[in-house]
NUTIBA-78749 format. One line per 2 residues: their letters; for each residue x negated, y negated, z negated of N, C-alpha, C, O. Coordinates in pm, whole numbers, always signed. Layout:
N
a = X:Y:Z:X:Y:Z:X:Y:Z:X:Y:Z | ... $
***
This chain:
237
xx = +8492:+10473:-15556:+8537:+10337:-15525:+8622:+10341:-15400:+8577:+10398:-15301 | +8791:+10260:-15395:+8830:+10253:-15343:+8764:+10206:-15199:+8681:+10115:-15206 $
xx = +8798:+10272:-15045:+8752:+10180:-14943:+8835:+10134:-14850:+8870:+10196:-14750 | +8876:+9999:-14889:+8973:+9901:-14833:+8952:+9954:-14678:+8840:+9989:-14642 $
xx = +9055:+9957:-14594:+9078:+9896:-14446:+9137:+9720:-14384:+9256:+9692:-14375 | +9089:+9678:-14369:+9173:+9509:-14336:+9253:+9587:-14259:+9232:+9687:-14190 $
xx = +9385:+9494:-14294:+9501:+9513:-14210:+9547:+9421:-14087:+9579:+9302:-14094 | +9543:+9506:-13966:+9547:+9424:-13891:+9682:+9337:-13845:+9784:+9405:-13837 $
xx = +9693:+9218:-13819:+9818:+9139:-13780:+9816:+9043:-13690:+9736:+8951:-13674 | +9940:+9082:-13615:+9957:+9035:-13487:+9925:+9142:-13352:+9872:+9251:-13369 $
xx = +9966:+9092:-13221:+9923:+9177:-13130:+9805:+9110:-13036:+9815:+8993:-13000 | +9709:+9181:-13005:+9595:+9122:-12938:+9678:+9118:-12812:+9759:+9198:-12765 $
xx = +9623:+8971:-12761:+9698:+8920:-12663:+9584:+8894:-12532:+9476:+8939:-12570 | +9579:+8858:-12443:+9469:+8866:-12307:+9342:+8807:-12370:+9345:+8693:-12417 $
xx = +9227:+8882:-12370:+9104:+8760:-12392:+9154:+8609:-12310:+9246:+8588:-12231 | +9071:+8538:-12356:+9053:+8415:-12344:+8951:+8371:-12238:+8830:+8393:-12246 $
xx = +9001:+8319:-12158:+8890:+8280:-12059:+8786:+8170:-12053:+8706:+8137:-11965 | +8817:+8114:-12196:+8700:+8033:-12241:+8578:+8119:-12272:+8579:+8218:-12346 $
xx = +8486:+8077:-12217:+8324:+8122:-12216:+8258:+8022:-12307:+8276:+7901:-12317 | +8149:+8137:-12393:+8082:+8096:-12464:+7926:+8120:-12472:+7846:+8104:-12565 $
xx = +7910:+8168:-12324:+7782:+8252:-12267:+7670:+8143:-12321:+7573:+8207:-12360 | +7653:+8027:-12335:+7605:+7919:-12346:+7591:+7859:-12466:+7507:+7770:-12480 $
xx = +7674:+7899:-12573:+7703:+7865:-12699:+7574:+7860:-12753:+7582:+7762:-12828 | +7477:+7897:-12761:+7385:+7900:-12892:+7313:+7771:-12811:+7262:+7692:-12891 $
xx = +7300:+7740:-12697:+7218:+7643:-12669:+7230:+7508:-12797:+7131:+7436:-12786 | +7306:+7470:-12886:+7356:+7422:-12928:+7380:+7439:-13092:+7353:+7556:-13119 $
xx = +7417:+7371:-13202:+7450:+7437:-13325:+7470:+7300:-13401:+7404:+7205:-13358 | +7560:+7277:-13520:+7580:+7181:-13634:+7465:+7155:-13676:+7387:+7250:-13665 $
xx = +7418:+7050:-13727:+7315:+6974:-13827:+7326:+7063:-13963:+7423:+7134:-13989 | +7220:+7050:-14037:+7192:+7127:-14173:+7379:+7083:-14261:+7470:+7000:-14252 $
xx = +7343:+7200:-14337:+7448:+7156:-14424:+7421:+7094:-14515:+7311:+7118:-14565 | +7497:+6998:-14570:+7474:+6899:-14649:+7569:+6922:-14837:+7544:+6883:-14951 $
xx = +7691:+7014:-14764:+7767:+7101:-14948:+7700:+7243:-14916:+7670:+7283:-14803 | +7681:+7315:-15040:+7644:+7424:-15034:+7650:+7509:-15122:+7571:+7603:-15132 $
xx = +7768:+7480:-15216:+7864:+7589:-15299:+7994:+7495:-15348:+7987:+7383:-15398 | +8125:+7578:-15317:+8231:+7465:-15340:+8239:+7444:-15532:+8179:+7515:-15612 $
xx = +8304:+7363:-15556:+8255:+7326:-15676:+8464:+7296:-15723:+8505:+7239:-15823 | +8545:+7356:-15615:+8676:+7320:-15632:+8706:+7419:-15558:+8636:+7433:-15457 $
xx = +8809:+7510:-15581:+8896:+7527:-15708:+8765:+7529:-15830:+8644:+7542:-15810 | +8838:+7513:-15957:+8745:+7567:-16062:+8669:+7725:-16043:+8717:+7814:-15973 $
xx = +8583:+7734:-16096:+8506:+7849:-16109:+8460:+7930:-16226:+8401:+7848:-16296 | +8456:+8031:-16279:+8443:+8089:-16338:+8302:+8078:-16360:+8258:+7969:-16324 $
xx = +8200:+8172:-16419:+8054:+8205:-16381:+8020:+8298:-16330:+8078:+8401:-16363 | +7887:+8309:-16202:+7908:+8483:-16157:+7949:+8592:-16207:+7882:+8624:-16304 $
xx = +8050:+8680:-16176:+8086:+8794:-16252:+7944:+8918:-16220:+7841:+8879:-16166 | +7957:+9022:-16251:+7900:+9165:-16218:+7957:+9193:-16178:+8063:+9222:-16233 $
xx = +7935:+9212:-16025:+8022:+9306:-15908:+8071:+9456:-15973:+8160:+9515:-15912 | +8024:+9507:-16075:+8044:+9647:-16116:+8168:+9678:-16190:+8240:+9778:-16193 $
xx = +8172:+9525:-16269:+8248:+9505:-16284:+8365:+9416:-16270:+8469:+9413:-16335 | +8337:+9367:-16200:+8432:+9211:-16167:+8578:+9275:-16049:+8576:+9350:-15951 $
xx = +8700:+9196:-16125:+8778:+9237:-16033:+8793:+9208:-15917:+8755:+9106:-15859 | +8897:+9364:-15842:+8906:+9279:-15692:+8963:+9161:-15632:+9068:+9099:-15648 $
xx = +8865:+9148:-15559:+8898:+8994:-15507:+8959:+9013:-15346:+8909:+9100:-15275 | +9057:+8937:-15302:+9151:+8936:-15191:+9062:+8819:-15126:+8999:+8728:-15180 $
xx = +9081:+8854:-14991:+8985:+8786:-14891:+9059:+8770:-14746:+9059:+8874:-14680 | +9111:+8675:-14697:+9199:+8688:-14555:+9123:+8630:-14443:+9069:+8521:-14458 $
xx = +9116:+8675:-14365:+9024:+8607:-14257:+9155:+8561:-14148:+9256:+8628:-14130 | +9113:+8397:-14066:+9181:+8375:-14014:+9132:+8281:-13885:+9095:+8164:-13873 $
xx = +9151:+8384:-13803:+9066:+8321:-13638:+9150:+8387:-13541:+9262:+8431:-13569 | +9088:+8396:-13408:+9086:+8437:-13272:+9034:+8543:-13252:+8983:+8615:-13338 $
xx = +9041:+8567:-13124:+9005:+8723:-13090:+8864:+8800:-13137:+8825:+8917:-13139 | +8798:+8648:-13181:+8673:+8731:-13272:+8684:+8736:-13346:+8587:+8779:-13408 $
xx = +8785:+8705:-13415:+8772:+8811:-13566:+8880:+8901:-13546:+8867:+8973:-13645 | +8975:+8942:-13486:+9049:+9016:-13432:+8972:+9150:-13404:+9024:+9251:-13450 $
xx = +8829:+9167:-13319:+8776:+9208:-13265:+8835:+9292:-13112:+8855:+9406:-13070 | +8845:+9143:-13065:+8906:+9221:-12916:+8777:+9337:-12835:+8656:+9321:-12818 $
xx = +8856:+9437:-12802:+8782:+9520:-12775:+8669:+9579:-12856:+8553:+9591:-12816 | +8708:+9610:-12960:+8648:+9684:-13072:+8748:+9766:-13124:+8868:+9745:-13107 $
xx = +8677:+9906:-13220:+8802:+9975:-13326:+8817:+9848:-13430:+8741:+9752:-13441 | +8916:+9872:-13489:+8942:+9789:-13618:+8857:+9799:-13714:+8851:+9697:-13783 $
xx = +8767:+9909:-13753:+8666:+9919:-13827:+8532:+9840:-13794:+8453:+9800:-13880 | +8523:+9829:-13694:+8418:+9774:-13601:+8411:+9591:-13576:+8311:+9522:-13556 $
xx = +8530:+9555:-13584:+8539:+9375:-13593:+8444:+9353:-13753:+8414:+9428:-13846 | +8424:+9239:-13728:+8315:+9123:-13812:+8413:+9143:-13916:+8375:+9239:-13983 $
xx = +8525:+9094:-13962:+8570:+9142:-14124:+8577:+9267:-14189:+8543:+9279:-14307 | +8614:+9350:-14127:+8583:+9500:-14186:+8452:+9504:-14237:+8428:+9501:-14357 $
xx = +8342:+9512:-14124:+8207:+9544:-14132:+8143:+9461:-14319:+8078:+9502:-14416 | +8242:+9274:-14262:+8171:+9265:-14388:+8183:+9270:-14571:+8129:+9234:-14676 $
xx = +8312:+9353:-14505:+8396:+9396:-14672:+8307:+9558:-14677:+8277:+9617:-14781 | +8275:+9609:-14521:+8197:+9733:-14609:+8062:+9680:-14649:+8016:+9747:-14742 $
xx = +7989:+9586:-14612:+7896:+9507:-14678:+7934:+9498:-14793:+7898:+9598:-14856 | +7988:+9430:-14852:+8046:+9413:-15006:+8018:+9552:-15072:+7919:+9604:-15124 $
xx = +8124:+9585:-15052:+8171:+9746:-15098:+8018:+9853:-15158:+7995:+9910:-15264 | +7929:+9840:-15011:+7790:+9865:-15007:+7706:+9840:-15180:+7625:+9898:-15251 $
xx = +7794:+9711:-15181:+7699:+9628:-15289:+7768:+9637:-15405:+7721:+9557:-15486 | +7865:+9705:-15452:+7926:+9727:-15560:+8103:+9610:-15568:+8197:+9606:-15647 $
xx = +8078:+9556:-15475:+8191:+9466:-15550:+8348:+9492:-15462:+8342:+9524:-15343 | +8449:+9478:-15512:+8595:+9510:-15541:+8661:+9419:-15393:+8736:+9324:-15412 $
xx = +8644:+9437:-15331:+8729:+9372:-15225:+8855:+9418:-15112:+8857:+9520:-15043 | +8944:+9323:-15118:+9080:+9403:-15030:+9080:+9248:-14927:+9033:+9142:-14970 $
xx = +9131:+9260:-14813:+9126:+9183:-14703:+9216:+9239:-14594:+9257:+9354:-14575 | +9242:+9092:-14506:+9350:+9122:-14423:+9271:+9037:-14296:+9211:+8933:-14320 $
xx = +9276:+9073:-14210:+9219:+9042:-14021:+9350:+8978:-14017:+9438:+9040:-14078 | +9379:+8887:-13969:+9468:+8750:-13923:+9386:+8710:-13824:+9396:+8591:-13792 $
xx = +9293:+8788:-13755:+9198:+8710:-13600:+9408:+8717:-13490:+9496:+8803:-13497 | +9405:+8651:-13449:+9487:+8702:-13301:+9418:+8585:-13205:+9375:+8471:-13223 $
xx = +9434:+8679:-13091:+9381:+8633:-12960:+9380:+8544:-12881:+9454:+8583:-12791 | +9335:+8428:-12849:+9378:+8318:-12766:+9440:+8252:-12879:+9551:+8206:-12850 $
xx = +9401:+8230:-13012:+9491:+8158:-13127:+9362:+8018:-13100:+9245:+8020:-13062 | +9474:+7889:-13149:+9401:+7770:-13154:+9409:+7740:-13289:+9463:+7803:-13380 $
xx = +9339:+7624:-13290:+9362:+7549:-13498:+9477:+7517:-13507:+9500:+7508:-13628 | +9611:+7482:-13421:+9740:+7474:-13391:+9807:+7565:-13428:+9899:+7540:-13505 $
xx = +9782:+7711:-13382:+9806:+7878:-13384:+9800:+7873:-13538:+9895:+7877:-13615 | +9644:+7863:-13573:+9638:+7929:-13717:+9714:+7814:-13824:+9787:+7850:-13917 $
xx = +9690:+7705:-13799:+9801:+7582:-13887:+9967:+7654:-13914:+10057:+7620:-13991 | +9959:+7745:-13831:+10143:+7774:-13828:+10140:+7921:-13864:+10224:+8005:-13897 $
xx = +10016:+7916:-13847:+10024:+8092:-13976:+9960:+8121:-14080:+9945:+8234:-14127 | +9898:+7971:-14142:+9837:+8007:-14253:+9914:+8041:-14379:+9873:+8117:-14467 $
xx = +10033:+7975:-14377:+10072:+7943:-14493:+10120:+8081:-14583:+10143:+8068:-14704 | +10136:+8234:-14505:+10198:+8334:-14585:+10029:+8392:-14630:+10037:+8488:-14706 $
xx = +9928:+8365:-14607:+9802:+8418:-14549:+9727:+8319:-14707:+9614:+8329:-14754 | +9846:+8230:-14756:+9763:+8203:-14897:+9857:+8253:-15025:+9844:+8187:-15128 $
xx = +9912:+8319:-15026:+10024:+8389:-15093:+10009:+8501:-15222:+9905:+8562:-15195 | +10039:+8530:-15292:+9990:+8611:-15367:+9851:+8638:-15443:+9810:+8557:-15526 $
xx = +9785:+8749:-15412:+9647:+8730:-15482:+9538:+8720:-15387:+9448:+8804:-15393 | +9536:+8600:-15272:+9477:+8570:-15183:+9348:+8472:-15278:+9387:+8393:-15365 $
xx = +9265:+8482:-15262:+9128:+8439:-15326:+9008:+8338:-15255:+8942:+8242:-15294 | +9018:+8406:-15144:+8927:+8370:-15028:+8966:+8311:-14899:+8975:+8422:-14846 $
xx = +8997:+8232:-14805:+9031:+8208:-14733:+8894:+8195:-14585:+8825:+8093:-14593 | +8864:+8284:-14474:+8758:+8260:-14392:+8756:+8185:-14306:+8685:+8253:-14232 $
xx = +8780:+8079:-14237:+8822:+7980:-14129:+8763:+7990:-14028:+8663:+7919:-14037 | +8769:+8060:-13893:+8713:+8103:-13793:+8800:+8037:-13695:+8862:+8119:-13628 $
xx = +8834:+7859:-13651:+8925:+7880:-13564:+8862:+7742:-13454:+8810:+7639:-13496 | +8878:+7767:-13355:+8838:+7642:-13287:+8815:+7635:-13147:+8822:+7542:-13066 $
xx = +8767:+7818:-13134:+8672:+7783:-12988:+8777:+7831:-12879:+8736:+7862:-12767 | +8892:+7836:-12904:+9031:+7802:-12800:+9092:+7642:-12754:+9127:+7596:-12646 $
xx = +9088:+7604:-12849:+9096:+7485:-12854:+9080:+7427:-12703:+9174:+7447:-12626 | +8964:+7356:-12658:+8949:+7320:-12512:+9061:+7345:-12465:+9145:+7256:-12462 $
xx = +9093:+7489:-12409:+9131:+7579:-12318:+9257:+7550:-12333:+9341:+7550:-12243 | +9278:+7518:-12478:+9457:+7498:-12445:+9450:+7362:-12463:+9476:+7331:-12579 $
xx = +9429:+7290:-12405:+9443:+7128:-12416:+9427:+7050:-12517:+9471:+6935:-12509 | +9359:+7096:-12638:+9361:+7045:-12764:+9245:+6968:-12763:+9132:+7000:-12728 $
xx = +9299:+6835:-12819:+9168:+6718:-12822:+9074:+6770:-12962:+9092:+6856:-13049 | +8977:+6681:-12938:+8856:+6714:-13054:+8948:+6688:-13219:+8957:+6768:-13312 $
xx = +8998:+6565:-13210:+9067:+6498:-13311:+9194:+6601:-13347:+9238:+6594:-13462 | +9246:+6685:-13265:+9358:+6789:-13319:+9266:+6896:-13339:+9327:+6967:-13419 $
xx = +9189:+6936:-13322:+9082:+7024:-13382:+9043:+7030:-13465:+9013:+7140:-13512 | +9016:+6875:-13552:+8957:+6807:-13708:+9100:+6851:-13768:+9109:+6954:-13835 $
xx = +9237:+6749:-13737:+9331:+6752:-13826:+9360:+6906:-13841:+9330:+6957:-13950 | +9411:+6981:-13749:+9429:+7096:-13784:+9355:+7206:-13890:+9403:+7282:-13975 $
xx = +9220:+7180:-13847:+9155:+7204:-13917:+9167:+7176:-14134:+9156:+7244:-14236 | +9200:+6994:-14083:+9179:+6980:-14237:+9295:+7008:-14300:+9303:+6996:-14422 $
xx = +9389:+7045:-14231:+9573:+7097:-14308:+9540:+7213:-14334:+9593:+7250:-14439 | +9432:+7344:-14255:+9491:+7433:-14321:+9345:+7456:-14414:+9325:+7573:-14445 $
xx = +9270:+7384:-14448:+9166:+7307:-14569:+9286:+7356:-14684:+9337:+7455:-14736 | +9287:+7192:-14679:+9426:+7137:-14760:+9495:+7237:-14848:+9490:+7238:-14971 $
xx = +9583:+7354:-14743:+9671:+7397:-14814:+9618:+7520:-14897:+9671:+7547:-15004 | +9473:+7621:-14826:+9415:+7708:-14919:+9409:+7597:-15036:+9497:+7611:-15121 $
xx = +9347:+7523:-15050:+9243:+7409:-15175:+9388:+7367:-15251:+9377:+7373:-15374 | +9508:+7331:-15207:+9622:+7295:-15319:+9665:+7432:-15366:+9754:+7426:-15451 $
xx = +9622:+7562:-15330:+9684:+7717:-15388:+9578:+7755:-15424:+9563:+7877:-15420 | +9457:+7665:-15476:+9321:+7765:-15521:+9296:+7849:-15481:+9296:+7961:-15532 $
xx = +9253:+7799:-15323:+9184:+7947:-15251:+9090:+7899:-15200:+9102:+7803:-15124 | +8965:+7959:-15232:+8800:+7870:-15190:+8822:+7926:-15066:+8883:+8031:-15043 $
xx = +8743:+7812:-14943:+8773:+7821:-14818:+8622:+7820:-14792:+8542:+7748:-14852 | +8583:+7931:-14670:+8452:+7919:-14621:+8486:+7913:-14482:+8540:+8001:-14414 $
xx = +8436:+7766:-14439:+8450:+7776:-14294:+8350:+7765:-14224:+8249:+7699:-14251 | +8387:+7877:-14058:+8334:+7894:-13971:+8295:+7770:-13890:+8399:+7710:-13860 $
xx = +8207:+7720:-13853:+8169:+7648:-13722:+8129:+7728:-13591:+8059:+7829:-13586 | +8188:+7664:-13490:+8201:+7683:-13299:+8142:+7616:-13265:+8125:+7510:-13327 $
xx = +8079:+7644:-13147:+8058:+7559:-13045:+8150:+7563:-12884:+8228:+7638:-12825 | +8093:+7451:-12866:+8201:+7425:-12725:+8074:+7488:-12587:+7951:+7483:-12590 $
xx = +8155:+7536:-12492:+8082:+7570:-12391:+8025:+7456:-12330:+8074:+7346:-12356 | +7926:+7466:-12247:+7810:+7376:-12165:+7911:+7336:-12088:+7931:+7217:-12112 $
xx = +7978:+7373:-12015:+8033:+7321:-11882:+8139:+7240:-11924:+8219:+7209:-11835 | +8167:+7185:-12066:+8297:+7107:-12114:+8189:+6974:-12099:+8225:+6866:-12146 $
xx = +8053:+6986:-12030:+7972:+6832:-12080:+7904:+6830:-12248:+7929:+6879:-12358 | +7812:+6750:-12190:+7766:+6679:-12332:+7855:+6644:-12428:+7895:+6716:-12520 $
xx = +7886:+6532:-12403:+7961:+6425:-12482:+8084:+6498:-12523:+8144:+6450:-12619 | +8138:+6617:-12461:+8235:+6696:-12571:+8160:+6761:-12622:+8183:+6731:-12739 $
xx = +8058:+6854:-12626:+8008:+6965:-12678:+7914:+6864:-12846:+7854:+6909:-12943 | +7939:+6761:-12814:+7889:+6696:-12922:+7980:+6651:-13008:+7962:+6675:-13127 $
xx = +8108:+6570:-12962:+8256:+6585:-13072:+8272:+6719:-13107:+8256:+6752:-13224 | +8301:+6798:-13023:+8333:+6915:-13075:+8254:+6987:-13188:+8292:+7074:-13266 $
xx = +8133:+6926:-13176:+8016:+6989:-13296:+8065:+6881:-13437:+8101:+6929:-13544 | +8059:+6765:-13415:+8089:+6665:-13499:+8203:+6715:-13602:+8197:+6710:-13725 $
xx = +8326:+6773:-13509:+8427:+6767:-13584:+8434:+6881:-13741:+8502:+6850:-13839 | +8345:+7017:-13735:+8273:+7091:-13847:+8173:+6982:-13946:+8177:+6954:-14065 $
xx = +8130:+6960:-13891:+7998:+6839:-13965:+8072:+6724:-14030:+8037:+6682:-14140 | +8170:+6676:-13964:+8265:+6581:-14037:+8341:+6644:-14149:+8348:+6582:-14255 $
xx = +8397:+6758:-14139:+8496:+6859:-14237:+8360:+6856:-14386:+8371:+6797:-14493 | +8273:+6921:-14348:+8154:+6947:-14396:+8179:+6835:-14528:+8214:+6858:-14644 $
xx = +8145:+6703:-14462:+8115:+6623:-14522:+8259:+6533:-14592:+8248:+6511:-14713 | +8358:+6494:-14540:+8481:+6520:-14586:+8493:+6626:-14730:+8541:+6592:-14838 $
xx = +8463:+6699:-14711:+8481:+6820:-14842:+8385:+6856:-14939:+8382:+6940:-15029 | +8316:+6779:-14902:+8173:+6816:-14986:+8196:+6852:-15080:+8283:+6781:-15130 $
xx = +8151:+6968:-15175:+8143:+7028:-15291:+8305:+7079:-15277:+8376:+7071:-15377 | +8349:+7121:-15176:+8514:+7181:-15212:+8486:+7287:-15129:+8523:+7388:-15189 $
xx = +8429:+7326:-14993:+8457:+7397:-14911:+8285:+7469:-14836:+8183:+7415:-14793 | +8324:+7595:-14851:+8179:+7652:-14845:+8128:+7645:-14675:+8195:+7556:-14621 $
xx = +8047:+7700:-14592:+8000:+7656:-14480:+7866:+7693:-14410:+7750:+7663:-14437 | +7944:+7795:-14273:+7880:+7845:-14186:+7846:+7744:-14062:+7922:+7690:-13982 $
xx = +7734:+7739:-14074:+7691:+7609:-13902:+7811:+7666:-13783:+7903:+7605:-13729 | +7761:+7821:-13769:+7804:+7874:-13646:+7783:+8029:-13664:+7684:+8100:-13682 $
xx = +7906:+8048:-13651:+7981:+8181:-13630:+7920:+8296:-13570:+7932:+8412:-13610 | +7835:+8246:-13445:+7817:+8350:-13304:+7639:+8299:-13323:+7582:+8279:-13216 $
xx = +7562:+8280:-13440:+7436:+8255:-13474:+7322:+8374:-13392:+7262:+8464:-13450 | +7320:+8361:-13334:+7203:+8461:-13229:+7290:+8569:-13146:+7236:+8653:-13074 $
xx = +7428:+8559:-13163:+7490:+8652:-13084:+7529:+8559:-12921:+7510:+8590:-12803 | +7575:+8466:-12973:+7667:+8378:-12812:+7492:+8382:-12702:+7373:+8387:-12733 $
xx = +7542:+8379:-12615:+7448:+8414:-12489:+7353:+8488:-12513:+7241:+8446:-12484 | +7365:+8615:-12570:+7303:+8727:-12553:+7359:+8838:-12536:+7437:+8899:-12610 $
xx = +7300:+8874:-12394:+7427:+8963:-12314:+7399:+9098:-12413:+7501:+9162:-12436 | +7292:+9143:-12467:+7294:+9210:-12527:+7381:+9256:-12674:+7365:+9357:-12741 $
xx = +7457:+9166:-12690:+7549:+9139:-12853:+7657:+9110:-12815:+7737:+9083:-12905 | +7716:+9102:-12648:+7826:+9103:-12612:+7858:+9201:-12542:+7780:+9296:-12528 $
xx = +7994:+9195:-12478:+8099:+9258:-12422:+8086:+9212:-12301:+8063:+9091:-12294 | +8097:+9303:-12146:+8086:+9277:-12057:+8139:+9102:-12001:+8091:+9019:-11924 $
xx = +8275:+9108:-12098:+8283:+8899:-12045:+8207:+8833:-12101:+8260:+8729:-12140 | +8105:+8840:-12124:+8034:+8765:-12173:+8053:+8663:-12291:+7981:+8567:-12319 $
xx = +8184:+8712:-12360:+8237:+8631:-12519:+8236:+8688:-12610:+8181:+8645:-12711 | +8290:+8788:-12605:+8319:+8872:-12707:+8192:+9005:-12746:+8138:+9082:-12666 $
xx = +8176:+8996:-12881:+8100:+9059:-12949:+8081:+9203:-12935:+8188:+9249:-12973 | +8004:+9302:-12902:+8004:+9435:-12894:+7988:+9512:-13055:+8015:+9435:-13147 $
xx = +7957:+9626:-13086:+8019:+9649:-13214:+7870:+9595:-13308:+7866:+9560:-13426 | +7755:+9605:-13207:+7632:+9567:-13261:+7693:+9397:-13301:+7717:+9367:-13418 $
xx = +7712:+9288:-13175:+7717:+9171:-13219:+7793:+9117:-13350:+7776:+9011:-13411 | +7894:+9237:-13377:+8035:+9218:-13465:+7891:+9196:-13643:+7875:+9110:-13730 $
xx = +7845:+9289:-13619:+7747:+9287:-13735:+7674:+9197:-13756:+7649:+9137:-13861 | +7627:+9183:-13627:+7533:+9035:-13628:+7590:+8907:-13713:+7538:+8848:-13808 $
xx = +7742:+8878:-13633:+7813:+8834:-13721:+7847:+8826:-13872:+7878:+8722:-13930 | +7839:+8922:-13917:+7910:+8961:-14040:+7799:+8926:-14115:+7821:+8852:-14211 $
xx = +7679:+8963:-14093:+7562:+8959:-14112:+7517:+8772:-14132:+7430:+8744:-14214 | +7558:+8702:-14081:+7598:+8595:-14082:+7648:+8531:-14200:+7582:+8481:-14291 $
xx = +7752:+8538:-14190:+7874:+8495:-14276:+7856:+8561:-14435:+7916:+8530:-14538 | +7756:+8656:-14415:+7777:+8745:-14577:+7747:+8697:-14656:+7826:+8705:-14750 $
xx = +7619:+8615:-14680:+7534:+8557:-14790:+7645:+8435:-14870:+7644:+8416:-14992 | +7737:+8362:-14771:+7785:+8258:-14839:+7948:+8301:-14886:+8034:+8239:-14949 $
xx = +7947:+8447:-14822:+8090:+8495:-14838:+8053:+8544:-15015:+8109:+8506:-15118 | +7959:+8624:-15001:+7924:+8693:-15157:+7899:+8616:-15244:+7932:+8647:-15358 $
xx = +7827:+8481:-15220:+7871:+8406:-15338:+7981:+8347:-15368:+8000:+8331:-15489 | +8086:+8295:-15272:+8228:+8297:-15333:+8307:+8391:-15437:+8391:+8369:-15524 $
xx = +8230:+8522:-15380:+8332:+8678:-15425:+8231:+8622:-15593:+8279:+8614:-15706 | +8115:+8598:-15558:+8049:+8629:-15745:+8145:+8471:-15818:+8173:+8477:-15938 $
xx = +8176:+8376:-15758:+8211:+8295:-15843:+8366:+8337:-15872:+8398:+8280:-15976 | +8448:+8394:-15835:+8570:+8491:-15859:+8554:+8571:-15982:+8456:+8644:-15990 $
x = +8641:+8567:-16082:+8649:+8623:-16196:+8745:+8703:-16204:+8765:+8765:-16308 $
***
């Protein structure tokens, strides 16, 4: 069996000096959709046999994996998860560094192209930092929804949290604005609470700045995200 490498794109650009040391204090309400039901679906295939399925991940320096090998970031790890498990997957890392929901809005569109299948939505926790209100966080968010879901590409998105020191009363829009998408899309769009689920403020699963994932946290991650990623890949025919 072939073993895909994600290809990496773009140039990693300075970490981000948004901190997320604080992040888990915090997390989205239960999910309320919990398999998209749009695009149409096939019925689970057999990974043994089911064809490969194209998978693009599209975030910031954590999925980039700043300061990691390329093998070592959260999308690799979780296509060799797959792979592990019999099933056909090719994927492309679209993390770049210091990217906002602004950033990825203006690079999604080649990123649904061809035999793109999967779309991962990891984008948000720049946002603050570059001046972006909660409400350009939602819209951005729901355009590049939108444009996987009009090219039939099931979208599983990531939820962030906002750091402690942005206050309450943001760290609570900012939670809202996933939980609103959530519910907005119900039965269209699949859905992770939060991204950095036992990794954010544990110095142990990070990188000396205290944001970024070490190659253990990258797994943690992936580890994360897998259960709702693999049932997308089984509803893929």
């Amino acid at each position: 069996m072939r073993s895909p490498r994600v290809l990496a794109i773009g140039l990693l650009l300075l970490a981000s000096a948004c901190s997320l040391r604080d992040a888990a204090c915090g997390r989205p309400g239960p999910e309320v959709a919990q398999v998209p039901d749009q695009p149409s679906a096939t019925a689970p295939v057999d990974p043994a046999v089911g064809a490969q399925v194209h998978i693009a991940f599209l975030g910031d320096s954590l999925t980039a994996g700043l300061g990691l090998l390329a093998q070592q970031a959260y999308p690799q790890v979780v296509v060799d998860m797959l792979e592990d498990e019999g099933y056909h997957v090719e994927a492309v890392n679209a993390g770049m560094s210091g990217d906002t929901t602004a950033g990825g809005l203006r690079r999604v569109e080649p990123l649904l192209g061809g035999s793109t299948k999967i779309l991962v939505l990891a984008l948000g926790a720049n946002d603050a930092l570059r001046g972006l209100t909660t409400q350009q966080t939602h819209d951005n968010l729901a355009q590049i929804i939108d444009a996987a879901l009009s090219k039939g590409v099931f979208v599983l998105l990531c939820g962030m949290e906002a750091p402690t020191n942005l206050g309450p009363d943001y760290r609570e829009s900012f939670r809202n604005v996933y939980i609103n998408l959530l519910r907005e899309y119900q039965g269209r769009i699949s859905f992770v609470p939060f991204l950095l689920e036992g990794v954010a403020g544990n110095p142990g699963l990070n990188q000396a700045d205290g944001v970024h994932p070490t190659a253990e946290g990258a797994r943690a991650v992936a580890k994360t995200i897998y259960p709702k990623l693999r049932d997308l890949v089984d509803r893929i025919g």
